[in-house]
DSSP file (Angstrom, degrees, kcal/mol; ACC not computed):
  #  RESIDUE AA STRUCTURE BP1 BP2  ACC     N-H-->O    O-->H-N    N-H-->O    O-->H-N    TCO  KAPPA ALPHA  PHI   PSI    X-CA   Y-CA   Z-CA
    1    1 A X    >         0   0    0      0, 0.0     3,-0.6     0, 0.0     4,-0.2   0.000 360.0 360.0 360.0 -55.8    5.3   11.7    4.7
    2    2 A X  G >   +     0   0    0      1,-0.2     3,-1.8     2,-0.2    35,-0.1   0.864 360.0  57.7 -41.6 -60.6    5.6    8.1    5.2
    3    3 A X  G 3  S+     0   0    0      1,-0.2    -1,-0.2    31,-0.1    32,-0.1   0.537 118.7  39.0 -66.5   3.2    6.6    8.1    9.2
    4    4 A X  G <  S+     0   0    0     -3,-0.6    -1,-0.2    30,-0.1    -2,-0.2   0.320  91.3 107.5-111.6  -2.6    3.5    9.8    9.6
    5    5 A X    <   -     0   0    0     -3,-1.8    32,-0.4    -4,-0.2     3,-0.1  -0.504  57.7-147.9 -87.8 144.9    1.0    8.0    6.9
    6    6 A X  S    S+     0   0    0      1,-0.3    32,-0.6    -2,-0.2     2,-0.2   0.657  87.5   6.5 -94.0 -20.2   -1.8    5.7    8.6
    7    7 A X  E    S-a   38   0A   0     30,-0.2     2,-0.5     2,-0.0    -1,-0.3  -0.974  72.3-137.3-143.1 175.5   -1.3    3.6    5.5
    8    8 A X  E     -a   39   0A   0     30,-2.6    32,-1.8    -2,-0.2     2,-0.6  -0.933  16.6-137.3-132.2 145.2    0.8    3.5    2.5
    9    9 A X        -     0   0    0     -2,-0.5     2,-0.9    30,-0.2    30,-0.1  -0.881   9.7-167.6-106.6  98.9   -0.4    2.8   -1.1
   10   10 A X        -     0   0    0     -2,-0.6    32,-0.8     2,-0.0     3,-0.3  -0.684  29.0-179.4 -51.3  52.8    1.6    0.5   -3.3
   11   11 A X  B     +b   42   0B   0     -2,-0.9    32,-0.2     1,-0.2    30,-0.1  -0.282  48.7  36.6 -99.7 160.2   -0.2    1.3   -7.0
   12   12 A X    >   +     0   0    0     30,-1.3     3,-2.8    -2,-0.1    31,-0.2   0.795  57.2 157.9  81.8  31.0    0.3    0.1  -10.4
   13   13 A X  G >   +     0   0    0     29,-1.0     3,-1.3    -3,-0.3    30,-0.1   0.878  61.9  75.0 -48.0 -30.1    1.0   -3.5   -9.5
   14   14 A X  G 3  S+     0   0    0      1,-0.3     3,-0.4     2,-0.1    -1,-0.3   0.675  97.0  45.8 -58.4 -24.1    0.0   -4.5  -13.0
   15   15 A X  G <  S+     0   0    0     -3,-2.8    -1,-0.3     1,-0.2    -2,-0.1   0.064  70.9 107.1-129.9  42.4    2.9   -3.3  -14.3
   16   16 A X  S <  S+     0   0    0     -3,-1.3     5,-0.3    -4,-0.2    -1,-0.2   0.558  70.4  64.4 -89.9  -4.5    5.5   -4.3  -12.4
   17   17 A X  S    S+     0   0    0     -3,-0.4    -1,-0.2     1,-0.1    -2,-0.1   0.758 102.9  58.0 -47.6 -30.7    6.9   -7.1  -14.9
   18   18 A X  S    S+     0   0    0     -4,-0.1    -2,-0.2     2,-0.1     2,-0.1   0.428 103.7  39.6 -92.6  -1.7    7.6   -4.5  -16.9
   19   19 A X  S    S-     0   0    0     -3,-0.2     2,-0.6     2,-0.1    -3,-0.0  -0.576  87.0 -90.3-121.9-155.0    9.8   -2.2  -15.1
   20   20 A X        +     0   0    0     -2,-0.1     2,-0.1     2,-0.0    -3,-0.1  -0.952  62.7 146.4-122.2  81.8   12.9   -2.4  -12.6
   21   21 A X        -     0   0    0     -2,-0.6     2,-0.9    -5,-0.3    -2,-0.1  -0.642  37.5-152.3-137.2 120.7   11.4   -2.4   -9.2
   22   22 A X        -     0   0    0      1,-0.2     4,-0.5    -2,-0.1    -2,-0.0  -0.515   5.3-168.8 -72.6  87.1   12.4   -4.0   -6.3
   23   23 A X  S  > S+     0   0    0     -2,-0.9     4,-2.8     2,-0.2     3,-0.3   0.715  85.8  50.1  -8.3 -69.2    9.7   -5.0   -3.7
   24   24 A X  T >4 S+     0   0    0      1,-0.2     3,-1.6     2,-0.2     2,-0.5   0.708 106.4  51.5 -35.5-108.6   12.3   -5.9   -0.9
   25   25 A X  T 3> S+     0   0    0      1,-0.3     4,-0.6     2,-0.2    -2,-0.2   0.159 113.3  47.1 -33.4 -33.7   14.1   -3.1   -1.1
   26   26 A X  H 3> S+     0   0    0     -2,-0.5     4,-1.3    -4,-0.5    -1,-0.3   0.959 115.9  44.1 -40.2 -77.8   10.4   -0.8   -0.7
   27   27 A X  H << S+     0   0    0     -4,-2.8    -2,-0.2    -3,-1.6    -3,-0.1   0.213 113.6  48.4 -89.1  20.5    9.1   -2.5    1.9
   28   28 A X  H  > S+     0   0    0     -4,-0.2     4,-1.6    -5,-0.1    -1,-0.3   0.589 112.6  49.1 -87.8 -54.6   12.5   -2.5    3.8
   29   29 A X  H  X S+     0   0    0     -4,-0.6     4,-1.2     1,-0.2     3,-0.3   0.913 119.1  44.5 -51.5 -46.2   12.9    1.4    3.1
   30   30 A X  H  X S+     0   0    0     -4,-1.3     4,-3.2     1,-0.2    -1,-0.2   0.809 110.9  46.7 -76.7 -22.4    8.9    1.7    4.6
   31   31 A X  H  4 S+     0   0    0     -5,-0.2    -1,-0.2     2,-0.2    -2,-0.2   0.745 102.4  62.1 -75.6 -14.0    9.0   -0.4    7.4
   32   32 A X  H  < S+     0   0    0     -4,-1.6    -2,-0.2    -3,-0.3    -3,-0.1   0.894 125.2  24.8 -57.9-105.9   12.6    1.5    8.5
   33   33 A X  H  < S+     0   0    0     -4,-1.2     2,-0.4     1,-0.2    -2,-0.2   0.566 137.9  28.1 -48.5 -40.6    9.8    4.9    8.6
   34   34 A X     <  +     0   0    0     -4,-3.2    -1,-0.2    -5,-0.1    -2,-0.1  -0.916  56.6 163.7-146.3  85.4    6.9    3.4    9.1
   35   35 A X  S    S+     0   0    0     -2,-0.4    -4,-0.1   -32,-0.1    -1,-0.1   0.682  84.0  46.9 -99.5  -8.8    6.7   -0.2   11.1
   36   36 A X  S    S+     0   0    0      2,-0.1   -30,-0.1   -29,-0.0    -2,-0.1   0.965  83.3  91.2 -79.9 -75.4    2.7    0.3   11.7
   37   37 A X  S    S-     0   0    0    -32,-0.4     2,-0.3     1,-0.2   -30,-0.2   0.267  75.4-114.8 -65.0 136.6    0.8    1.3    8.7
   38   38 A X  E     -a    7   0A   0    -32,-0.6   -30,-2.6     2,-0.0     2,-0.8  -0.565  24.5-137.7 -63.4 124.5   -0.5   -1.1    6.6
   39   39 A X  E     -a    8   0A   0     -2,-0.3     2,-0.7   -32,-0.2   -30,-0.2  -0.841  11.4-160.3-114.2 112.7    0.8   -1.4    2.9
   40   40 A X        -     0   0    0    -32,-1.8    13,-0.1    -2,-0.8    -2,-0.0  -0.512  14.1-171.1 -63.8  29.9   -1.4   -1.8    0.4
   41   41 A X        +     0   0    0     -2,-0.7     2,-0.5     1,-0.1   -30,-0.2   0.274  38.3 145.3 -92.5  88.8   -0.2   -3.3   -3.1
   42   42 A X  B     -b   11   0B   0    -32,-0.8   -30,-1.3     7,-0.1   -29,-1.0  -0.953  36.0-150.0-132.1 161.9   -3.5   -2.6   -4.9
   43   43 A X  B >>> -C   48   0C   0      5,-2.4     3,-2.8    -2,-0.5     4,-1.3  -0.886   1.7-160.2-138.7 117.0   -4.0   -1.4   -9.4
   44   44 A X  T 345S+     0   0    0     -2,-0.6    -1,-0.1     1,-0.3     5,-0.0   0.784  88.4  66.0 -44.1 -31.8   -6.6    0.6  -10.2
   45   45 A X  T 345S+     0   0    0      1,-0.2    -1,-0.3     3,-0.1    -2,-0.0   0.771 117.3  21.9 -79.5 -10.6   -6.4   -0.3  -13.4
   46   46 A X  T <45S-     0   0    0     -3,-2.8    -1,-0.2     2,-0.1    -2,-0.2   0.450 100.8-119.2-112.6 -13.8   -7.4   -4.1  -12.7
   47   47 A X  T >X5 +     0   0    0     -4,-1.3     3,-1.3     1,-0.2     4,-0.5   0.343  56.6 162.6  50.1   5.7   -9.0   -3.4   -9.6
   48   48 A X  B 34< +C   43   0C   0     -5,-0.7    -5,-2.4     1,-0.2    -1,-0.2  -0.319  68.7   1.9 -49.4 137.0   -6.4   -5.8   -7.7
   49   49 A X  T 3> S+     0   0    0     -7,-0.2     4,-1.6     1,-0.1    -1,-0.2   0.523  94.5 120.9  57.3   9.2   -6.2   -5.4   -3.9
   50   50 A X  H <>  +     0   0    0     -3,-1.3     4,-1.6     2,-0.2     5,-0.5   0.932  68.1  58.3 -67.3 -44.5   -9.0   -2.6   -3.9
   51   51 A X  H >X S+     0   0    0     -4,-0.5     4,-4.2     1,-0.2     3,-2.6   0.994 108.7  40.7 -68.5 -35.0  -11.2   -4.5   -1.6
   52   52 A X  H 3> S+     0   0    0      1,-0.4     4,-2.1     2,-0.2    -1,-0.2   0.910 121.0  46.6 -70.2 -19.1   -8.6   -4.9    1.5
   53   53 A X  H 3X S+     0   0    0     -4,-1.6     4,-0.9     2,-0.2    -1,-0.4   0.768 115.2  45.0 -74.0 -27.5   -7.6   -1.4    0.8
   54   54 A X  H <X S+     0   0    0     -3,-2.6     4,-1.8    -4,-1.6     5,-0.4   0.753 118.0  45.1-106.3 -43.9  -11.6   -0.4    0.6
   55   55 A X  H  X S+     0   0    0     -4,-4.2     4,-2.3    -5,-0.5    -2,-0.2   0.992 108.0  54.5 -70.3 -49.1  -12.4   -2.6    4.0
   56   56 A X  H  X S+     0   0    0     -4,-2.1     4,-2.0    -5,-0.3    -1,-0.2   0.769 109.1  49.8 -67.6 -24.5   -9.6   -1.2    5.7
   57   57 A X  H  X S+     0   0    0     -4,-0.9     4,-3.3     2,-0.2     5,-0.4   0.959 112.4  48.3 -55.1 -64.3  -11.2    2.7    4.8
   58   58 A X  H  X S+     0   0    0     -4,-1.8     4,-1.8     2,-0.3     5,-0.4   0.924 104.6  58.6 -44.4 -46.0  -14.5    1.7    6.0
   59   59 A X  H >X S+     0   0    0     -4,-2.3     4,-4.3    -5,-0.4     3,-1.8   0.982 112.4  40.3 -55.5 -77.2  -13.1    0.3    9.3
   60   60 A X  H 3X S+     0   0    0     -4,-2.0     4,-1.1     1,-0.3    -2,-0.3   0.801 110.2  53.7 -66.7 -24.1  -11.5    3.6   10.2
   61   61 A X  H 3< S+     0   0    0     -4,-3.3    -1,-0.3     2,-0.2    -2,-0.2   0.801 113.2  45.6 -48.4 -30.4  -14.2    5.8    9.1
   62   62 A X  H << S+     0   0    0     -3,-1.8    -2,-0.2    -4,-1.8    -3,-0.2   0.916 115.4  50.6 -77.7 -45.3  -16.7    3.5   11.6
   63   63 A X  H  <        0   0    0     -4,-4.3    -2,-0.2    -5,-0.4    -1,-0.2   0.946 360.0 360.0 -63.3 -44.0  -14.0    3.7   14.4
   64   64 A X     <        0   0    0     -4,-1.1    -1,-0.3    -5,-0.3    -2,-0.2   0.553 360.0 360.0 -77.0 360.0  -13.5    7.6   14.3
């Protein structure tokens, strides 16, 4: 799923004080599968990181 995603979606940032997960240790494991696709760190629930996720849609929908 990953080595094949044109980007990869990072969600729930907001509550990442509050659990045990290790950032490195993602975005080692995705760039290993995936060394193109853009990763997106965005929470819905605050609306953080929605616009660059939002421009980057709109850009590939104009190109295609």
């Amino acid at each position: 799923m990953f080595e094949a995603a044109d980007a990869i979606i990072l969600n729930k940032i907001d509550i990442l004080p509050y659990i045990d997960f290790d950032r490195d240790v993602f975005f080692k494991g995705i760039k290993t599968l995936n060394e193109k696709a853009p990763v997106f760190e965005i929470s819905c629930s605050t609306g953080e990181g929605l616009t660059g996720f939002i421009e980057w849609l709109r850009k590939k929908a104009r190109d295609k």
